[in-house]
N, C-alpha and C positions, 0 to 999 in steps of 0.2 A: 236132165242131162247137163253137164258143166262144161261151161262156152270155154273156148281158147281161142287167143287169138288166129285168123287165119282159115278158122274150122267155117265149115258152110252148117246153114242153120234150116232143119227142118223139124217144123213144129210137132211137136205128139197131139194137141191137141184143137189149135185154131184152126178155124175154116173146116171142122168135123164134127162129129156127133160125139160126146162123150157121156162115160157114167162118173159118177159119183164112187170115188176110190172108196174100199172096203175101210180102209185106216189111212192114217196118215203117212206109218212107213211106206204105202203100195203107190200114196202118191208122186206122181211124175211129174216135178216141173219143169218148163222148158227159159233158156237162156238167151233169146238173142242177141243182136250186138250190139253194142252202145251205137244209137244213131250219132251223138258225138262226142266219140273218142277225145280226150285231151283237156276236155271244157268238166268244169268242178260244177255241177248242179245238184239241187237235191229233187227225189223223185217220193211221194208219199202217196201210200195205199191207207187207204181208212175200212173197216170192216165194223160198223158198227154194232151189228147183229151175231155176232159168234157163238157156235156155241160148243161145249161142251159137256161131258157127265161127270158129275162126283165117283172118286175113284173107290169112294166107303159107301154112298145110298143110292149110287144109279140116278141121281137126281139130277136133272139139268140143271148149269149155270152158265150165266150169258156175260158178255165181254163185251167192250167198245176197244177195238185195236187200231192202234194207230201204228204204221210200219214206215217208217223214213230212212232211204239210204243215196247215200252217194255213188252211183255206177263208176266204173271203173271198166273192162272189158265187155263185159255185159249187161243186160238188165232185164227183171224178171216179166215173163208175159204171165198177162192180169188175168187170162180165163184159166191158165195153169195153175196162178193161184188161189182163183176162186175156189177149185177144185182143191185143191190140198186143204184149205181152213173148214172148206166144207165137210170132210173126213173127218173132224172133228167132232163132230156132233155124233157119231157112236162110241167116241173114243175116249176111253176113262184117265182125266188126269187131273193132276192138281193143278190149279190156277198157276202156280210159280213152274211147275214140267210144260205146261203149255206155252205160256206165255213166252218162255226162257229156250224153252226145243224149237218153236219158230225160227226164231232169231238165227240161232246159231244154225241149225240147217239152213236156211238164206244167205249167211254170211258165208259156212263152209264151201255150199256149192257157187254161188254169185262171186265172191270173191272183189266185194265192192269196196272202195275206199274206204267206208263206214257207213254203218247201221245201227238202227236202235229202233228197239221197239217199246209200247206203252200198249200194258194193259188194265183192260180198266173196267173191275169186275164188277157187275151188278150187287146188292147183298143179297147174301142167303144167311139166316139166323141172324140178320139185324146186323151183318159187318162185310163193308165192303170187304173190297182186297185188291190194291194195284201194284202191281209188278213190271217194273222198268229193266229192260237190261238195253247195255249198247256195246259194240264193239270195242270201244278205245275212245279217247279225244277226237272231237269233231276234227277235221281238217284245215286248216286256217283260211280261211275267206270265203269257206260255207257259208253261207246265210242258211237261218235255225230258226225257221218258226216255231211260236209255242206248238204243240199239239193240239189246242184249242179244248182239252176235254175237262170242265168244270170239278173243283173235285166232287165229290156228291154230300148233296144236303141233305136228302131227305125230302119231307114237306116244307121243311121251314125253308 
């Protein structure tokens, strides 16, 4: 549900029993409101564990997501999103459709100053795969921590 200003905020899903959305389109995230309005912060969701299936062998592939946005009217609640990444996991898509349809679904309904996401695929066939998208230029007096995620070595 996409917050506006003004709008009273009732959750779909905190403080209740939920399932696990069938796909990621069925999932409902919910918006509330920026506790403060006005103030430039950045808010980051890490999802280490992600997963999803290969869209050619049905094979699962795992992701370390890192999501960082700057609210703006509102900002997204954390078990809504658990629940949407969670959808994930029977959902057949390419690392670049997932990583990248996150984003811009967050962005289109949040409607935050700026967002970006990093993902940060596990290998499968001996080759990672990381996929960056972000809204636009940071904001100016953001503070931008790294993502902290190593690129990947291997063994060595």
């Amino acid at each position: 549900m996409r917050y506006q200003a003004g709008m009273s905020f009732t959750p779909a899903h905190l403080g209740q029993s939920s399932a696990l959305p069938a796909s990621p389109d069925d999932a409902v995230l919910d918006y509330p409101p920026n506790p403060h309005p006005g103030t430039l912060y950045l808010v980051r969701f890490v999802a280490p564990e992600f997963t999803a299936l290969c869209p050619v062998t049905g094979q699962p592939d795992f992701a370390h997501l890192v999501i960082d946005y700057a609210p703006n009217a509102a900002i997204v609640e954390s078990k809504a999103l658990k629940l949407f990444l969670g959808a994930f996991r029977n959902h057949a898509g390419f690392h670049e459709a997932c990583t990248v349809g996150i984003g811009l679904r967050l962005f289109a309904e949040m409607q935050p100053h700026w967002l970006r996401i990093g993902g940060y695929w596990y290998p499968r066939g001996g080759m990672p795969i990381d996929v960056f998208w972000q809204s636009g230029p940071p904001p100016e007096g953001l503070w931008l921590p790294d993502q902290g995620v190593p690129p990947y070595r291997g063994r060595g």
